[in-house]
C-alpha positions, 0 to 999 in steps of 0.5 A, a space after each residue: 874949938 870942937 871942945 865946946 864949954 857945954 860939952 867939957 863941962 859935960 866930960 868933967 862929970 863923969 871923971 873919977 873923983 881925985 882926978 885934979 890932985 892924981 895930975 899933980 901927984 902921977 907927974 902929969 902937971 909940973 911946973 905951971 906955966 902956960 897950962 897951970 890946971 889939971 882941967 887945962 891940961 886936960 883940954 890940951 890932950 883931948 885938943 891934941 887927940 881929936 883936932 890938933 893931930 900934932 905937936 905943931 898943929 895942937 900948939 897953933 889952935 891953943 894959940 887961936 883958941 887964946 886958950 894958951 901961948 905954948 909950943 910945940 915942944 911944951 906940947 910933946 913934954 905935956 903928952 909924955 908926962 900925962 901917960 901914967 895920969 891918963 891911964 889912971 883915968 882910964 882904969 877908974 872910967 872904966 871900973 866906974 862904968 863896969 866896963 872892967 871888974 874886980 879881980 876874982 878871989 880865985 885867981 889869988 895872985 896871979 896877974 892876968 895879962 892879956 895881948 894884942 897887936 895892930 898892924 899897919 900903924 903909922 909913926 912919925 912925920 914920914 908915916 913909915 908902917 909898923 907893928 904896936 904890940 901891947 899887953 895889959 893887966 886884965 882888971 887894971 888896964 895898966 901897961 906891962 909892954 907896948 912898943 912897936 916893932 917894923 911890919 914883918 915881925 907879927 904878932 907872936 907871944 915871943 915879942 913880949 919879954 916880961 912874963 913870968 911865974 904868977 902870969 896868966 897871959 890870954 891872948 886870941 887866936 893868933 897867939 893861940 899856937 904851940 910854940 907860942 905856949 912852949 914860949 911861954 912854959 919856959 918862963 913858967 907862966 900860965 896861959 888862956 889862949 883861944 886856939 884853932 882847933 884843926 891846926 892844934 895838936 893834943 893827944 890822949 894817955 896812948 899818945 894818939 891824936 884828938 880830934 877836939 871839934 868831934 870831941 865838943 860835936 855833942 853841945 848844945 846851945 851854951 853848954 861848956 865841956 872840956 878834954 884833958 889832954 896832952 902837948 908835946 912842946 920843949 921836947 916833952 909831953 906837957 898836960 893841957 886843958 882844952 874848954 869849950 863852950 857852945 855859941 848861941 844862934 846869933 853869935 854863930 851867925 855873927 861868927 859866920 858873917 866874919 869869917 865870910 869877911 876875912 876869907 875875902 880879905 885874906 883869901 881872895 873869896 874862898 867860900 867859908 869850909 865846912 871846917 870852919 863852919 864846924 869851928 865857929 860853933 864854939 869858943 875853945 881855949 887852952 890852957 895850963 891851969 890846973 883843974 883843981 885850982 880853976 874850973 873849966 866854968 871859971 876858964 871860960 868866964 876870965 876869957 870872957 873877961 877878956 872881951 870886955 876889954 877887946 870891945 874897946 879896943 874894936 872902937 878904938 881901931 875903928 874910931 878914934 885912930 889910935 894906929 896913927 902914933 906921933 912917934 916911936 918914943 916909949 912915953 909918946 906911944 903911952 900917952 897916945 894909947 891911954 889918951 885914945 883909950 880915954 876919948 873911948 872911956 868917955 865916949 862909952 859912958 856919954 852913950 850908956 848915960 843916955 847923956 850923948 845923941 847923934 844930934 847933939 843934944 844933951 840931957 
């Protein structure tokens, strides 16, 4: 069994305190039968998320293992019941770890939802492609919406249906577009959205357009700014804040370097433009909060917020697999997502510990 003793002894450590009576009391462990401990369950989950890969297969290696006799089914009923306990851990890893924050005092009551999307997921026993779109609470992690959709829908701001007034939804660039925002003014919610400033129109008090990239041409080296525009979405001009800040030398490299990626995936091997050049200098995002409410400092910083969160998602996609769900259900994919999201919580404190090498041993 790849959950050695040395190592599980070595996981159980860095779970929050409470961990064992949240199982009990989150739904996570009913009846005991053949898993009759929170540290039980917890070992069939990592099993079913690393080596088991299946319902069938996680059941034949807890029988090998003679950890327990258990089925398949009882496999799927111990997933679906762990989603809200394994996002619990999640959070608490996370918080503890400093990997998310506490929420600032100047957002008062205001939920901060940020939005994502993976494409090319795969589901069930015919491994048929989808789309998992999922949003999160910002300092909590806990799920608002995550479902999937087929491979033709995109990701777009209108496939999530619970925003509302006291929302800030944040979202990168795909979502960072004018129909995506008057979407969202229509349900009143606020948003912090990255945009593309050449295909984003804003204009002045006399209704003429701005060029943003010659607005911020003037920054130096992390130097912030903003312009206090207008949109027109919804059949009416709307104000909008646009905030930029200006990207050290090492991340406008790194910003080049990827671009260079994407347009040879997505566009045959163009070379990068001189637009986009001029575009990867910068952070810029819009927004709809209003400048005596929120600082153009305090925009960019919860947009920053943002990527802490986007760092574990990275390794989750690039590490953990988390785009090869079991199934469609609700509650599967829920479990799924925070057990993936989990292995990513532990992974990151064994190596910020100094408790993990690449040789295996340990401290």
């Amino acid at each position: 069994m790849g959950w050695g003793e040395k190592r599980f002894e070595e996981l159980l450590h860095l779970l929050p305190e409470g961990w064992e009576e949240k199982a009990k009391e989150l739904g996570a462990l009913q009846r005991a039968r053949e898993i009759k401990t929170a540290e039980e369950l917890l070992r069939l989950i990592l099993l079913y998320l690393t080596e088991g890969k299946s319902f069938r297969g996680t059941s034949a290696l807890m029988r090998l293992g003679k950890e327990a006799e258990i089925s398949d089914v009882a496999v799927l009923k111990r997933m679906r019941n762990s989603a809200v306990w394994l996002q619990w851990l999640c959070e608490n890893i996370y918080r503890q770890a400093g990997l998310i924050v506490k929420k600032p005092a100047w957002l008062k009551k205001k939920k901060v939802k940020i939005v994502d999307g993976s494409e090319n997921v795969k589901c069930g026993v015919r491994r048929q492609c989808y789309m998992l779109h999922f949003c999160l609470d910002l300092f909590t992690l806990a799920s608002h919406e995550l479902h999937v959709t087929d491979i033709k829908t995109g990701e777009k701001l209108s496939n999530f249906k619970k925003f509302g007034k006291g929302d800030i939804v944040m979202g990168d660039r795909i979502y960072g577009t004018l129909p995506g925002i008057a979407y969202l003014r229509r349900l009143n919610s606020d948003y912090v959205l990255r945009i593309i400033p050449s295909s984003f129109k804003v204009y002045n008090g006399k209704n003429q357009e701005i060029d943003i990239l010659k607005s911020f041409s003037g920054l130096k080296e992390g130097q912030i700014a903003e312009i206090r525009a207008k949109c027109f979405i919804n059949d009416h001009y709307e104000p909008i804040r646009i905030c930029a800040f200006r990207k050290d030398d090492d991340n406008e490299r790194k910003g080049l370097k990827r671009l260079k990626k994407e347009n040879q995936r997505k566009q045959g091997g163009k070379p990068v433009t001189a637009l986009q050049q001029e575009s990867n200098k910068y952070i810029i995002v819009a927004t709809s909060l209003r400048k005596d409410e929120v600082s153009t400092d305090q925009v960019l910083e919860l947009y920053r917020l943002r990527w802490q969160v986007e760092i574990a998602f990275k390794r989750l996609k690039s590490l953990f697999h988390y785009n090869d769900l079991p199934a469609k259900h609700s509650k599967s994919v829920n479990a799924w997502f925070y057990g993936k999201l989990l292995l990513v919580a532990l992974c990151e404190t064994l190596v910020n510990t100094g408790r993990f090498s690449p040789s295996g041993e340990t401290e």
